[in-house]
C-alpha positions as CSV (number, residue, x, y, z in Angstrom):
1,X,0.0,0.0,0.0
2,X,2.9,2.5,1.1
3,X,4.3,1.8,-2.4
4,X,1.8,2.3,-4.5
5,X,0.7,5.3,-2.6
6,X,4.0,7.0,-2.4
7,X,4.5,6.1,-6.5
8,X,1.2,7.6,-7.4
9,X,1.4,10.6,-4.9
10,X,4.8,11.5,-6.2
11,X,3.4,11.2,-9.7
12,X,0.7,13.7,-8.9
13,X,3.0,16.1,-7.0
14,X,5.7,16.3,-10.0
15,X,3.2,17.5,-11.9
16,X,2.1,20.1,-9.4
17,X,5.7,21.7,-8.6
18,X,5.5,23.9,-11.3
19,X,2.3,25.2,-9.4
20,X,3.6,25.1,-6.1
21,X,6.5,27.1,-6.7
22,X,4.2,29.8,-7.7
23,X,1.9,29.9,-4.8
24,X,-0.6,28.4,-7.2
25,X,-3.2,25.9,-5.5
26,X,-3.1,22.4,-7.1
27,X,-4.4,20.6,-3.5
28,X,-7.6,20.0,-4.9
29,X,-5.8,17.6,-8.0
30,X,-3.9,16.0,-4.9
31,X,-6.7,15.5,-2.7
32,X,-8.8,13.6,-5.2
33,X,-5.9,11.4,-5.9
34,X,-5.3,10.8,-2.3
35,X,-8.8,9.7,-2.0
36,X,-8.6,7.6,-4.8
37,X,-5.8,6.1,-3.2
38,X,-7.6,6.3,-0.1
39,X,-10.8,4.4,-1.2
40,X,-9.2,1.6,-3.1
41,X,-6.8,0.4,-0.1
42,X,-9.4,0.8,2.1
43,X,-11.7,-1.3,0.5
44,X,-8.5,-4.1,0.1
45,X,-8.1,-3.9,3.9
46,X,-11.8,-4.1,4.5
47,X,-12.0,-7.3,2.3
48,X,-8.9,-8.9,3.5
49,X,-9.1,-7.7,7.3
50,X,-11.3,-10.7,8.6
51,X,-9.2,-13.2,6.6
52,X,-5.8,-12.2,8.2
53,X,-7.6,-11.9,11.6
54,X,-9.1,-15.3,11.8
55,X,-5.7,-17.0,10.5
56,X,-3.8,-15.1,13.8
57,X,-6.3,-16.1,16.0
58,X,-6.5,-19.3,14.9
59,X,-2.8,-19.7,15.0
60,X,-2.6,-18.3,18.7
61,X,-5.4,-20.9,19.7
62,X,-2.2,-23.7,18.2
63,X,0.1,-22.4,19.6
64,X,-1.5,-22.1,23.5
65,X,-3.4,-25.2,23.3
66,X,-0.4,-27.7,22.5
67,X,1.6,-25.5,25.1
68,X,-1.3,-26.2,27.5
69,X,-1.9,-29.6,26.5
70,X,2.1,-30.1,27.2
71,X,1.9,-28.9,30.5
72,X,-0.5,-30.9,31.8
73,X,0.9,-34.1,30.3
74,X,4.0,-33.5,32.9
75,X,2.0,-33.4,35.7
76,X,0.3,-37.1,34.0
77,X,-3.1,-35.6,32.3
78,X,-3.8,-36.4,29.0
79,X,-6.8,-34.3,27.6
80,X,-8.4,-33.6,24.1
81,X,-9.8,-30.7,23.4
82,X,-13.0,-30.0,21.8
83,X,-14.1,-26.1,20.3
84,X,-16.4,-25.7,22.7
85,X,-18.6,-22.7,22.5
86,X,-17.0,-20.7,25.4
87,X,-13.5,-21.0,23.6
88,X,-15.3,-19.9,20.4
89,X,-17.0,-17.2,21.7
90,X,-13.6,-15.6,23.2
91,X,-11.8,-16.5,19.9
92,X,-14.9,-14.4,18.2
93,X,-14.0,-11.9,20.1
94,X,-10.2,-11.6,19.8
95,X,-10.7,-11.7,15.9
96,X,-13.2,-8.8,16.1
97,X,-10.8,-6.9,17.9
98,X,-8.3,-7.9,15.3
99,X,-10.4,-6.9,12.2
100,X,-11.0,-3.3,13.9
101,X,-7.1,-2.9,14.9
102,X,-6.1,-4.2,10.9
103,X,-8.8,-1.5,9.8
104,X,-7.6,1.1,12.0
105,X,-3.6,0.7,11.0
106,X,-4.6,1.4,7.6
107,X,-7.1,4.5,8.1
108,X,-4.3,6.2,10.5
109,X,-1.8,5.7,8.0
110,X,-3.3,6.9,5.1
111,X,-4.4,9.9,7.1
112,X,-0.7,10.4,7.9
113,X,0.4,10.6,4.6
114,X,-2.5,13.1,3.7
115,X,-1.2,15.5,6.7
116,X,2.1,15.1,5.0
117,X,0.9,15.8,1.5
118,X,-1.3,19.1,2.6
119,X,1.2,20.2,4.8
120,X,4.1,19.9,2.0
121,X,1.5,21.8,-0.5
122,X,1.1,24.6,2.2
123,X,4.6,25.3,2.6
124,X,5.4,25.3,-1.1
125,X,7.8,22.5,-0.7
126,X,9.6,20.3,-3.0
127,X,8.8,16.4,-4.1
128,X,12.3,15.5,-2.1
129,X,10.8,17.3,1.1
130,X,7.7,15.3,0.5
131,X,9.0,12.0,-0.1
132,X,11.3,12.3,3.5
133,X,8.3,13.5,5.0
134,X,6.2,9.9,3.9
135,X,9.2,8.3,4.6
136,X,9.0,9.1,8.2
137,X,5.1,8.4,8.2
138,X,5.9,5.3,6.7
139,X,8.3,4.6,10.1
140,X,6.3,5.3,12.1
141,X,3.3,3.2,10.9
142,X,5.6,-0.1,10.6
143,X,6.7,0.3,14.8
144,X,3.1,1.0,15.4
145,X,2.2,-2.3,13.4
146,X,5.1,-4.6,14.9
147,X,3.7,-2.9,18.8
148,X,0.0,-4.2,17.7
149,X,0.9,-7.2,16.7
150,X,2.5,-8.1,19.4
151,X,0.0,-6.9,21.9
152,X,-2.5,-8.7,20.4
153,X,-0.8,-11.6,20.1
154,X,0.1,-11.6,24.2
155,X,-3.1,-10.8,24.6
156,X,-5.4,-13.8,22.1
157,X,-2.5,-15.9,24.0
158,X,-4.0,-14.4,27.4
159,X,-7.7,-15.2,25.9
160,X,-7.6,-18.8,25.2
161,X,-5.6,-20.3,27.2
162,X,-7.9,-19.1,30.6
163,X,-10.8,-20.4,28.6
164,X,-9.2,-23.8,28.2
165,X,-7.8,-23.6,31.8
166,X,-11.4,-22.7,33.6
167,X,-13.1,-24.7,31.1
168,X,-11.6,-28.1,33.1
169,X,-12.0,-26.6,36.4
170,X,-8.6,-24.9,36.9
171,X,-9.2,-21.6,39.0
172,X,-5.9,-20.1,39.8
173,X,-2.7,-19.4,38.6
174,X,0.9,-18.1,39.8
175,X,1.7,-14.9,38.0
176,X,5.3,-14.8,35.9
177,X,6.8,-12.1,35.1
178,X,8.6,-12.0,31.3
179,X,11.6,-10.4,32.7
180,X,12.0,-9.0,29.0
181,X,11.7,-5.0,27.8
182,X,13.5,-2.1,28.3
183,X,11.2,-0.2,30.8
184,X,9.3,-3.0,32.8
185,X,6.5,-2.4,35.2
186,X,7.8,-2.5,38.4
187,X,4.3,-3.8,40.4
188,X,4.3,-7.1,37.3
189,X,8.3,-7.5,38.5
190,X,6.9,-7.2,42.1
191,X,3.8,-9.3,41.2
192,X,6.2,-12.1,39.5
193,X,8.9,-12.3,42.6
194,X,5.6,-12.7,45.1
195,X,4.5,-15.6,42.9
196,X,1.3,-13.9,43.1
197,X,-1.4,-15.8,43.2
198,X,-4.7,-15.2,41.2
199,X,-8.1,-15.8,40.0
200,X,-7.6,-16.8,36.3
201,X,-11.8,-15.9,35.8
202,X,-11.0,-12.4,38.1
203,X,-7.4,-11.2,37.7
204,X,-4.8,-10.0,39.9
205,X,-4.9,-7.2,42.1
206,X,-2.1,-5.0,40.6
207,X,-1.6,-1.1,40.5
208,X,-5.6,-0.3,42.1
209,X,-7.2,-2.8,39.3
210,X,-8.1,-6.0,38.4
211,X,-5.9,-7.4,35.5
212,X,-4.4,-10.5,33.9
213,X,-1.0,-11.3,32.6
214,X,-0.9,-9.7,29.2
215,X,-3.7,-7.4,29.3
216,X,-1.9,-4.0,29.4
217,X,-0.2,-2.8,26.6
218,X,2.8,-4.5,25.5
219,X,2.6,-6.8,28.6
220,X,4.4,-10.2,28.4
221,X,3.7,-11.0,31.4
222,X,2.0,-15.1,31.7
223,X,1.0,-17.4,34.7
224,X,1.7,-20.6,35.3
225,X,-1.5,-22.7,36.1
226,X,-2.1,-24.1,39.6
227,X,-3.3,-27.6,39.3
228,X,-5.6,-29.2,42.2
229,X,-3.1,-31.6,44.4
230,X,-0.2,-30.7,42.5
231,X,1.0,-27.6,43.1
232,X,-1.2,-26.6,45.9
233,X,1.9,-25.5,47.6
């Protein structure tokens, strides 16, 4: 999308210079191909949004049930699980909050990139100015899309695995702290060298509120689950 946008935008803006250098006005011949820019990507992410969603979703739900299913084969349990309609209905909802988040990265950016544009037209600057500018919008986009993804992928992790874990009767876990990230929370660190124990339906108790490991933004934070006569210690 960034590509074809930034092709088609510098395209348009060549041909404007001429214009701009004058203290002519040719935003309205940018704006309407920035909106047919804008349409046709929007529409792809639209169409493909629900696609990508359900395939992360579905591969987080892989991923945390063999880990799960692992787990509980050390401590002797061997269980199958079935896509019961409490798992479903919390895999639902991680890939509608996927679909928004996919839909959202493209809207912001393409707004970005139309600040840039009217801004560059405003100041009468050149194409090079321009391209540096999308550049950076383009940077910033990609570290806003690599934080996403991993936050939702800690937190679809988070999702299913409770709902397989309460779903067989478990009800607490032991939180862990990731120990990974350059400015960690300091009440997660405290919550992980407490072994802080915790309702996997109602949370922990940290920082005046109820949360779980991997809730808050960026949180890697997990729990090991506390099986009945096995780790009741």
């Amino acid at each position: 999308m960034h590509k074809e946008v930034l092709n088609d935008l510098a395209k348009a803006y060549k041909a404007a210079e001429p214009q701009i250098a004058q203290d002519a006005s040719p935003l309205a011949r940018l704006v309407k191909v920035m909106d047919q820019l804008t349409a046709k990507w929007r529409k792809r992410f639209d169409d493909a949004a629900d696609e990508m969603a359900k395939r992360f979703v579905k591969s987080a739900q892989t991923y945390t049930q063999s880990s799960f299913q692992a787990e509980l084969k050390r401590n002797g349990f061997t269980v199958q699980f079935k896509p019961t309609r409490y798992v479903q209905d919390m895999t639902s909802r991680s890939i509608a909050e996927n679909v928004n988040l996919i839909k959202g990265m493209s809207d912001d950016h393409l707004k970005g990139i139309e600040t840039a544009v009217n801004m560059s037209v405003m100041r009468g600057r050149d194409l090079s100015s321009l391209s540096e500018a999308l550049q950076k919008q383009y940077g910033i986009s990609r570290r806003r899309a690599a934080f996403i993804a991993r936050d939702q992928n800690n937190k679809a992790t988070s999702v299913i695995n409770r709902a397989r874990q309460t779903e067989l009767g478990l009800k607490e876990g032991i939180w862990v702290h990731s120990s990974g990230g350059k400015h960690p929370r300091p009440d997660h660190v405290k919550a992980g060298k407490d072994r802080l124990r915790f309702n996997l339906t109602k949370g922990a108790y940290i920082g005046g509120r109820w949360i779980h490991p991997g809730e808050d933004p960026n949180c890697r934070c997990t729990w090991s689950v506390i099986i009945p006569g096995f780790d009741d210690d």
